[in-house]
SELOGU-48808 format. One line per field, with one value per residue (C-alpha): residue number from 1; x, y, z. Coordinates in Angstrom, 3 decimals. Layout:
seq = [NUM ...];
X = [X ...];
Y = [Y ...];
Z = [Z ...];
% end
This chain:
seq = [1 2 3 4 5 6 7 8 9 10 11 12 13 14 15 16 17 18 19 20 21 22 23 24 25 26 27 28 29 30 31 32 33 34 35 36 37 38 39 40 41 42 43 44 45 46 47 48 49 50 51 52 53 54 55 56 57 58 59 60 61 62 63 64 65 66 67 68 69 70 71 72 73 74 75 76 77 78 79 80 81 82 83 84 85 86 87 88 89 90 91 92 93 94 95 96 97 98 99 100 101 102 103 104 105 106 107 108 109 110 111 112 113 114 115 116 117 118 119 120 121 122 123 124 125 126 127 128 129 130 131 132 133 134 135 136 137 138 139 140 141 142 143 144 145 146 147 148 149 150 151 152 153 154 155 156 157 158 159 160 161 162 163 164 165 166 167 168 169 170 171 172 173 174 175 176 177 178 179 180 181 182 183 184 185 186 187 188 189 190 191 192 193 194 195 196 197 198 199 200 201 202 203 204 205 206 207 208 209 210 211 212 213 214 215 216 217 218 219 220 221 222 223 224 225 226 227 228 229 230 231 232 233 234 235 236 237 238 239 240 241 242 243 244 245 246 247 248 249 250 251 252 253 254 255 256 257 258 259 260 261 262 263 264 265 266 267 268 269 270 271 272 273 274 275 276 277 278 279 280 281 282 283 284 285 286 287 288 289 290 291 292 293 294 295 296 297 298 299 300 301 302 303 304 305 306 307 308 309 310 311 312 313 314 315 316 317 318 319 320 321 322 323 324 325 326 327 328 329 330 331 332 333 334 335 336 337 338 339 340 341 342 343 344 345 346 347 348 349 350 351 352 353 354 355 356 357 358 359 360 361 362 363 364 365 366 367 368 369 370 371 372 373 374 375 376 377 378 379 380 381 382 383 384 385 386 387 388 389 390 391 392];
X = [30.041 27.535 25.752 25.709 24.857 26.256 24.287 25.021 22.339 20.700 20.948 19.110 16.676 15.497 15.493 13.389 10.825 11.053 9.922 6.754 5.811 6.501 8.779 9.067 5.960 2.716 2.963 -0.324 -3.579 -7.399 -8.393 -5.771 -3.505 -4.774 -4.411 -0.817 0.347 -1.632 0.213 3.594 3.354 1.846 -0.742 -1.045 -1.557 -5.255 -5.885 -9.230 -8.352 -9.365 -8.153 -7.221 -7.785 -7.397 -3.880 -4.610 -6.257 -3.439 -0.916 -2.807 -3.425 0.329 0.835 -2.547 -3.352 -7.075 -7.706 -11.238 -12.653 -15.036 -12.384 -11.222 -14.544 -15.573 -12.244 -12.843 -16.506 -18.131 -15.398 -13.690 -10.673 -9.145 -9.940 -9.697 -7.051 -4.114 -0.727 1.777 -0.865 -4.736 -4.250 -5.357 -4.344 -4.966 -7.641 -5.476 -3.071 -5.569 -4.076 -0.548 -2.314 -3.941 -1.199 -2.682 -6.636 -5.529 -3.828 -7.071 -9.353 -6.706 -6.448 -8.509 -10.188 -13.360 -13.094 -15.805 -18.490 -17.809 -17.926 -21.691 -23.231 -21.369 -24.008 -26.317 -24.087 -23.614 -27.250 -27.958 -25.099 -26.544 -29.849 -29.434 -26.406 -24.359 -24.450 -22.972 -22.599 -25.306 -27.627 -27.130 -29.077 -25.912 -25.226 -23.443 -19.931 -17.090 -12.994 -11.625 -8.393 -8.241 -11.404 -13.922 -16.616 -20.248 -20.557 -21.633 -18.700 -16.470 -17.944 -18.455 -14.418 -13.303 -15.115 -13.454 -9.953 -10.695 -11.795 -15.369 -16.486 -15.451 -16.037 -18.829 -18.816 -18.452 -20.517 -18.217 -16.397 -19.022 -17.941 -20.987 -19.783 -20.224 -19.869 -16.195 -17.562 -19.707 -17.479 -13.710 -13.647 -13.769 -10.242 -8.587 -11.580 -9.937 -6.402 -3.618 -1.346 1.859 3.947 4.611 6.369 7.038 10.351 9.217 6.130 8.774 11.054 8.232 6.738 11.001 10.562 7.816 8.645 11.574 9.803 6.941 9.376 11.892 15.067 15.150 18.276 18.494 17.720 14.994 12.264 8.480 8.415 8.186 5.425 2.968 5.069 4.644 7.388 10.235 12.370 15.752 17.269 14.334 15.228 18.681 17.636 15.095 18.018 20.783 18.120 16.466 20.521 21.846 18.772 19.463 16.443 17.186 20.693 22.841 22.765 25.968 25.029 27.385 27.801 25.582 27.594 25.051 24.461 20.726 18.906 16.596 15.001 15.853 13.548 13.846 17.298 16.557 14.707 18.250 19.920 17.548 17.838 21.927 20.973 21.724 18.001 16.494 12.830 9.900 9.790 6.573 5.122 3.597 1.973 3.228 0.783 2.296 2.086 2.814 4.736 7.892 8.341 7.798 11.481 12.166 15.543 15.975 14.603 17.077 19.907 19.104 17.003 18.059 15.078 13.904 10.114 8.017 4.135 2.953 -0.486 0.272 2.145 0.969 0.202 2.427 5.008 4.305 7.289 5.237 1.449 -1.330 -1.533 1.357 2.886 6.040 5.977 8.124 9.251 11.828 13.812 13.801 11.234 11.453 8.780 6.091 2.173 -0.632 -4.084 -7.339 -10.947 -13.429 -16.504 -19.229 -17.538 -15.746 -12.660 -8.858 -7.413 -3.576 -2.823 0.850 3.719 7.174 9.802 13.115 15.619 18.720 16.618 16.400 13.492 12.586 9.343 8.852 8.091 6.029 4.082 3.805 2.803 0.033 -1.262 -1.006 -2.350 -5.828 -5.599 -5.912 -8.735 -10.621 -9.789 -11.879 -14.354 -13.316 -14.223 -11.058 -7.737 -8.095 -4.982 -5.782];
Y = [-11.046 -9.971 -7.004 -4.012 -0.724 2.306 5.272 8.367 9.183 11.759 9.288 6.574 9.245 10.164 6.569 5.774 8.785 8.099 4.470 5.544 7.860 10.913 13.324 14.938 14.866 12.589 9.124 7.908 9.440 7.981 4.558 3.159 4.629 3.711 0.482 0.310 1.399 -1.085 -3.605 -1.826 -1.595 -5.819 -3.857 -0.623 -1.173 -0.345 1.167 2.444 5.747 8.941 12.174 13.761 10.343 6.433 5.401 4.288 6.907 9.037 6.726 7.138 10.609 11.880 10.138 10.365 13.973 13.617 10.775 11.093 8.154 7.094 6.144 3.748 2.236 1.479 -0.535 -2.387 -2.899 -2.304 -3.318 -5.832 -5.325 -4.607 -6.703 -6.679 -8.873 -9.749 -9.350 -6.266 -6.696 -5.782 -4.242 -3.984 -5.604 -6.488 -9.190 -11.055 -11.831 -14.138 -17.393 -16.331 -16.173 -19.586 -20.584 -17.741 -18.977 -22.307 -21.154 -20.209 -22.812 -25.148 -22.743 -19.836 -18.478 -20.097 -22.078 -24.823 -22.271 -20.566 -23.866 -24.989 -21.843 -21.617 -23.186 -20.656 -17.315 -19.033 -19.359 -15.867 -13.968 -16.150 -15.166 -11.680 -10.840 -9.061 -8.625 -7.181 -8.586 -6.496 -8.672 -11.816 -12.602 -14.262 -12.489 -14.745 -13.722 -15.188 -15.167 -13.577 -12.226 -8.444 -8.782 -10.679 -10.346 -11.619 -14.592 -12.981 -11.325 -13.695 -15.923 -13.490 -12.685 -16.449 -17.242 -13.779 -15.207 -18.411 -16.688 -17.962 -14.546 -11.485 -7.772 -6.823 -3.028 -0.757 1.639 3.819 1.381 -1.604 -3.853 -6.234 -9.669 -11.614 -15.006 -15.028 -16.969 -14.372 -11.759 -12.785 -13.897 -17.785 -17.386 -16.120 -18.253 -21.539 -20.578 -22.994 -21.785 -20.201 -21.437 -24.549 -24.586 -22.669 -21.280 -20.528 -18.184 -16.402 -16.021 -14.412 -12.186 -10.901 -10.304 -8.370 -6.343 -4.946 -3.696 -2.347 -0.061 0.181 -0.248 -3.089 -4.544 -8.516 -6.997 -7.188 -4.557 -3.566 -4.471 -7.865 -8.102 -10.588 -12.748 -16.103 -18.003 -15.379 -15.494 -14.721 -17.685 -18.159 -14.603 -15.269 -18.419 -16.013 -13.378 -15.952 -17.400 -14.195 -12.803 -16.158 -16.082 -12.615 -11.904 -8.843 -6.528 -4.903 -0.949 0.349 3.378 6.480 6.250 3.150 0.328 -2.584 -3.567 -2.783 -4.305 -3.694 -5.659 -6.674 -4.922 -1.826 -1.369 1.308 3.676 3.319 4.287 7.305 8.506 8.911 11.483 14.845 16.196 18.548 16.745 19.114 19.846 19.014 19.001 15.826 14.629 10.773 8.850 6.879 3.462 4.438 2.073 4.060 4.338 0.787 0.241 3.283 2.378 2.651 6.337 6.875 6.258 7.370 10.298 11.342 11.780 9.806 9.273 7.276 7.017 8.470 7.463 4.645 6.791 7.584 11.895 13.156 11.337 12.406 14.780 15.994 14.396 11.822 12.058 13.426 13.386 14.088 16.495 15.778 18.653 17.363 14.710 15.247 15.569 19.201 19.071 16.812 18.296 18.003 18.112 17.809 17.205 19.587 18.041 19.691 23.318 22.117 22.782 21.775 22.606 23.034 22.354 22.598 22.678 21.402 22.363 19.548 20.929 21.882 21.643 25.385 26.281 28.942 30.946 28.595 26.106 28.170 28.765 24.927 24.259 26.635 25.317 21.341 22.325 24.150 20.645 18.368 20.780 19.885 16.094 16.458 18.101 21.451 25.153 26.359 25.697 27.241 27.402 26.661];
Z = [-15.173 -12.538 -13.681 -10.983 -11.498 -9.247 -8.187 -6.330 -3.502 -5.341 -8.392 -5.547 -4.851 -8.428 -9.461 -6.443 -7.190 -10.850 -10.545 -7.771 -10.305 -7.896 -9.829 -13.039 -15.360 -13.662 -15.065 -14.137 -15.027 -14.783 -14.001 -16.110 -14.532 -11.192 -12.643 -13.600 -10.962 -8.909 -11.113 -11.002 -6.777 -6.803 -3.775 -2.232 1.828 3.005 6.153 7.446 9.958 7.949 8.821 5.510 3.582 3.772 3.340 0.224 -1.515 0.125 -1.781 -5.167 -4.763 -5.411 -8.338 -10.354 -10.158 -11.870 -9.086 -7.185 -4.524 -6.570 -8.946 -6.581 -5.424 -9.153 -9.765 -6.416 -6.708 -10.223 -13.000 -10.238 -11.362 -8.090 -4.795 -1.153 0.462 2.690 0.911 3.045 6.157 4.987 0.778 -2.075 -5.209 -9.214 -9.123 -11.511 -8.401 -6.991 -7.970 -6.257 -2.840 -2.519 0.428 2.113 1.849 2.499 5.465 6.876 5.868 7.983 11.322 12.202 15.755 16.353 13.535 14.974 15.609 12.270 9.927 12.433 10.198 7.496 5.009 6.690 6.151 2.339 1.830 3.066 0.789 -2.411 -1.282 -0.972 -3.332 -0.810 3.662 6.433 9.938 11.123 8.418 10.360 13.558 15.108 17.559 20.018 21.250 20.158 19.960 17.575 16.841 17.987 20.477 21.242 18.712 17.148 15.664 12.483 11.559 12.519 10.195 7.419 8.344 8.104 4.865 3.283 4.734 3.229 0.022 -0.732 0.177 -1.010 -0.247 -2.373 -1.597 1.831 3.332 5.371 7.469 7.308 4.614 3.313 1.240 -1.682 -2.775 -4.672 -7.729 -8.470 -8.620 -9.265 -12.962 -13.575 -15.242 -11.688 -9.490 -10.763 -12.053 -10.340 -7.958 -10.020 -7.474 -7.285 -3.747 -0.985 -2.113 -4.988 -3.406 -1.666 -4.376 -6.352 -3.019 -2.539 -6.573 -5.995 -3.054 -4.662 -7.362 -5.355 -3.401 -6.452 -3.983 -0.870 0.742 2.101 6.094 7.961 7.028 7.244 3.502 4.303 6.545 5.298 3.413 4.810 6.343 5.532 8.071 7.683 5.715 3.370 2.863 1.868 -0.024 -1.792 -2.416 -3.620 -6.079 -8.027 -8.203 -9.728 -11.779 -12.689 -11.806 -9.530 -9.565 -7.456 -6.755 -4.903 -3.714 -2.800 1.049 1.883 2.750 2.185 -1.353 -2.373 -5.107 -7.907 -10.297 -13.921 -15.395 -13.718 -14.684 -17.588 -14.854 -12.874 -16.038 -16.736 -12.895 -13.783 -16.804 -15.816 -17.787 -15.106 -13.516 -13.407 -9.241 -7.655 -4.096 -2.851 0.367 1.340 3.021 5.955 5.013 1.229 -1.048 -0.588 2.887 3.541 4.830 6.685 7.752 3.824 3.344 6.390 4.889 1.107 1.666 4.837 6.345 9.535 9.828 12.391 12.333 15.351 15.356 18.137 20.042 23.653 22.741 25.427 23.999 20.218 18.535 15.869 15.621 15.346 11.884 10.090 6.406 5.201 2.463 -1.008 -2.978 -5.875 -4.790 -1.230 2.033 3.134 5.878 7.385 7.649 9.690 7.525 8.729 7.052 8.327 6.720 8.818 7.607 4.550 5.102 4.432 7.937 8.038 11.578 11.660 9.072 10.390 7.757 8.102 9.709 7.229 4.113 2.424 0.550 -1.442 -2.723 -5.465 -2.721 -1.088 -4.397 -4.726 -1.732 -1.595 -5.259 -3.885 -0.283 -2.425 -4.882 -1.744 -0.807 -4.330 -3.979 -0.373 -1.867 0.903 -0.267 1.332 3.117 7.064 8.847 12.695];
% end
């Protein structure tokens, strides 16, 4: 018989929390646990705009409460254990995943933008990374314009960009927002460089990606979804195909949760954390900021319907037509969103500035909250490296 396991929504919610390590006692702690849950999530989406934080440090900040940035550079950049690359859109992933994405590099070498112009200096660009180690765009005197994919742009980086896609150049380190590159078999180990592809075809790729998925959100239902992007050639019935395979495989299980009519799936594995969700123990309460691309908000259709709680991203959205603000994250407390924040950075004055709290409308807190809050808002502070929380 099939196994299925049932869950009530607040069951759906702890189980989801549990898993992303964002109730009850922290899970993660230190590089290593940076690490794990790396592995656990298969990447954690990267995005450059920083108001109160990059996406991903936002992500890794709620779950590893000793977490710094350096932490995060080192990983990337000195042990190499984490890398640079596309997976959910641009993210960041254990370099051990390498192998798994050579459909994507070979995607590239076989179709970019300006491909001819980019492969007439290649040798040169090579020459000049083995040369020096490590450049930038603004270490290559080509400065001739050329298409490329969001805007026109120079030569230089679209080359340096093209040989990254195609993966004989990695990011080597970053200053700010100018990344500077590296030749990849200097810095991925030989082991990964030169591993085979796991997957032998393409249904099996996205049989493994849908695997993956799952787990990195913990819940995910056969529909289209955000936590899909970048998985190549998924349309709707490779989706299926992908679904009907890891099920008969038993691979992934049904969920039926209380009051959600569509069956939602986690995998095998994850089945115990499911089990542990249903126990009636009491989870220590914390507060915790979600960044807005994090791991569990991928399908927000999802949170909708488990959590209750409707969020949209309103960085892209013309101001006048904004309902809360440019840069806004919803705020956790136990196992549901209570409010969504507005932070900003003050780095001239050093300061934490807490533009605007919105508390969700039919959620009742209490002055423990208010406690917690206060202690996470002065901890955000510390992991800025602010004196003091301002409220403007």
């Amino acid at each position: 018989m099939e196994e299925r396991i049932e869950l009530t929504r607040e069951e759906a919610r702890r189980y989801l929390l549990i898993k992303q390590g964002l109730t009850g006692d922290c899970r993660f702690a230190g590089k290593e646990g940076i690490l794990r849950f790396a592995r656990q999530a298969g990447c954690i989406q990267f995005d450059p705009i920083d108001v109160c934080g990059k996406n991903a440090e936002l992500v890794l900040q709620a779950r590893v409460p000793d977490f710094t940035k350096s932490m995060l550079d080192e990983l990337l950049y000195e042990d190499r254990k984490l890398i640079d690359y596309f997976d959910k859109n641009l993210a960041i992933l254990p370099v051990e995943d390498w192998p798994f994405f050579a459909r994507t590099r070979e995607a590239y070498r076989n179709d970019t933008r300006s491909r001819e112009l980019v492969d007439q200096v290649k040798g040169e660009v090579l020459e000049a990374v083995l040369e020096k180690g490590s450049v930038s765009s603004k270490d290559l005197q080509l400065k001739e314009s050329v298409d490329w994919y969001w805007s026109p742009t120079t030569l230089s980086r679209a080359a340096l960009e093209t040989l990254y896609f195609r993966g004989e150049l990695v990011v080597h380190h970053k200053k700010g927002t100018i990344k500077a590159y590296g030749a990849a078999d200097r810095l991925i180990e030989p082991a990964f460089l030169t591993a085979p592809d796991p997957n032998e075809t393409e249904e099996s790729y996205r049989k493994w990606q849908v695997e993956r998925r799952i787990g990195s959100v913990g819940l995910l239902w056969n529909k289209p979804s955000d936590a899909w992007l970048g998985i190549r050639g998924l349309k709707g019935g490779a989706r299926n195909e992908a679904f009907a395979a890891l099920i008969a495989e038993g691979r992934i299980v049904e969920a039926a949760v209380e009051g959600i009519r569509e069956p939602l799936y986690l995998r095998k594995e994850d089945v115990p954390l499911a089990r542990q969700a249903k126990s009636p123990d009491k989870l220590k309460k914390r507060v915790e900021f979600i960044a807005p691309l994090d791991n569990l908000l991928w399908d927000r259709r999802l949170i909708k319907s488990v959590f209750d709680f409707e969020y949209k991203w309103e960085i892209y959205t013309p101001a006048a037509e904004r309902k809360y603000g440019y840069y806004v994250l919803p705020v956790l407390y136990g196992t549901r969103f209570v409010g969504r924040i507005e932070l900003v950075v003050n780095r001239k004055r050093r300061e934490l500035e807490l533009r605007h709290y919105w508390p969700e409308p039919g959620i009742r807190t209490d002055a423990r909250f208010d406690r917690k809050l206060a202690e996470r808002l002065e901890r955000f502070a510390r992991f800025h490296l602010c004196e003091r929380v301002a409220a403007v």
